[in-house]
N, C-alpha and C positions, 0 to 999 in steps of 0.2 A: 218344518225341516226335520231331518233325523238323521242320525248316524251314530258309530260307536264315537267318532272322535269328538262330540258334539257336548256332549254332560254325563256326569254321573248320575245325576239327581236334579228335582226342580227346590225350589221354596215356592208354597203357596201360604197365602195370605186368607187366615181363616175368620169366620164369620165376626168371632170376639177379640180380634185385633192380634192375636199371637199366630206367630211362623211356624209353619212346618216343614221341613224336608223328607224328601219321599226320595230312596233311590232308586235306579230304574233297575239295577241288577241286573245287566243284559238282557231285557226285556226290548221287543221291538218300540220305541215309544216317541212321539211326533211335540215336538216345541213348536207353538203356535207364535209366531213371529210379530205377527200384524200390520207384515209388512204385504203389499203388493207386488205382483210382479209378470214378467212376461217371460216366455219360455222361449228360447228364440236358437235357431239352428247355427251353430259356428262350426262348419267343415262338417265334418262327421261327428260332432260332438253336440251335447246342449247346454246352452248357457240359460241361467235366471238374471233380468235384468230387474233389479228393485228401480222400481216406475212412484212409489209415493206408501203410503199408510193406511190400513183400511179405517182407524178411525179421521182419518181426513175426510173422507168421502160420506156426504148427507146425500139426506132426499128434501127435495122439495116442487109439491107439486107431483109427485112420482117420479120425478127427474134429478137421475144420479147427478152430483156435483161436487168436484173437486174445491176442498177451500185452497187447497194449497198452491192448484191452477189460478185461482182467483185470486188470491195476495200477490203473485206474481207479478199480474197485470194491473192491479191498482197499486202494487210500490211502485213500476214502472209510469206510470201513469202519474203517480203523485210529485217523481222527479221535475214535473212542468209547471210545479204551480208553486213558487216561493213563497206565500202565505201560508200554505199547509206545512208545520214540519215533520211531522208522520205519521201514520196511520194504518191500522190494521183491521182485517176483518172479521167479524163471528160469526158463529152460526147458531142462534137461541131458537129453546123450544115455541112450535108457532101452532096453534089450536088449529086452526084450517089449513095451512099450508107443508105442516108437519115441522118445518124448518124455518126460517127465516133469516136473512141477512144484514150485520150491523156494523156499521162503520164506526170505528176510535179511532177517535183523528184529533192529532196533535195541532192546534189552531186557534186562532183568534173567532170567539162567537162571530157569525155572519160571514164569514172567511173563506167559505166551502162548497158555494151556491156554483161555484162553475167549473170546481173538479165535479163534483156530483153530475155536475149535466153530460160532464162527458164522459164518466162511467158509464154511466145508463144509460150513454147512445150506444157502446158499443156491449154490454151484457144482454144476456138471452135474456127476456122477459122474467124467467123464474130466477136467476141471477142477479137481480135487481137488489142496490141498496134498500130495505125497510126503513130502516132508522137510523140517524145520525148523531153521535152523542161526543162532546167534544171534551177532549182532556187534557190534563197541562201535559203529559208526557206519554208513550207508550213504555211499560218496563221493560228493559233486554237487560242479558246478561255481559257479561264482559268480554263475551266474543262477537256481541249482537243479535242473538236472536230473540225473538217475544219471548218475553216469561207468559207462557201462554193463562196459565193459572191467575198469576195474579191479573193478567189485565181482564181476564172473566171475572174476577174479583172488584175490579172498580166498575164492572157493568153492573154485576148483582147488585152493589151497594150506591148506586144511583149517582 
């Protein structure tokens, strides 16, 4: 995006961990959002509707995929199975497949054999859970949402 009423200036984050501010000076200059979006005609006017993130969206397979589409559908999904108590998805680096799909799931070992079957019937083939790795808890914050960090955090560390 861009405009005068937009910033004066950014902070970037330089190689050896110190900030810098740069101002733009009335210079024409574009803030990279990371957001997504759709341009969509309202009357005589045009609207941007923010649709998701571009770091939400992997490849795998060559095939665009939303995680953020997919958590959707397996939090809604997980609502049905009172053994599971929650559960989120990742997306880890995968040698052949570029991307890969992992499910943290809040549950009792052996607990998850028939949420799983019905995920997979209804994901695309390259949507498919990889690997299932079960945890006492998912971390959220106190409004609820994934501490996305840490819970790659208890993936890394096994």
């Amino acid at each position: 995006i861009s405009g005068e009423p937009l910033c004066r200036g950014y902070v970037e984050k330089l190689a050896d961990g110190e900030l810098e501010y740069t101002e733009i000076n009335g210079k024409q200059q574009w803030f990279a959002t990371g957001d997504r979006v759709e341009l969509k005609k309202h009357g005589e006017k045009l609207r941007l509707k923010v649709i998701g993130r571009m770091d939400d969206v992997i490849k795998i397979l060559g095939e665009q995929v939303s995680m953020d589409k997919l958590n959707q559908c397996f939090q809604q999904l997980l609502g049905g199975y009172a053994e599971v108590r929650d559960g989120f998805l990742l997306a880890v680096p995968d040698e052949r497949s570029g991307q890969r799909i992992v499910a943290m799931v809040a549950a009792e070992e052996g607990s998850v054999g028939a949420m799983l079957d019905a995920y997979q019937a209804q994901a695309n083939p390259y949507e498919r859970i990889a690997e299932v790795r079960i945890v006492s808890g998912i971390p959220r914050s106190a409004l609820g949402k994934v501490k996305r960090r840490e819970l790659r955090a208890l993936y890394e560390n096994g």
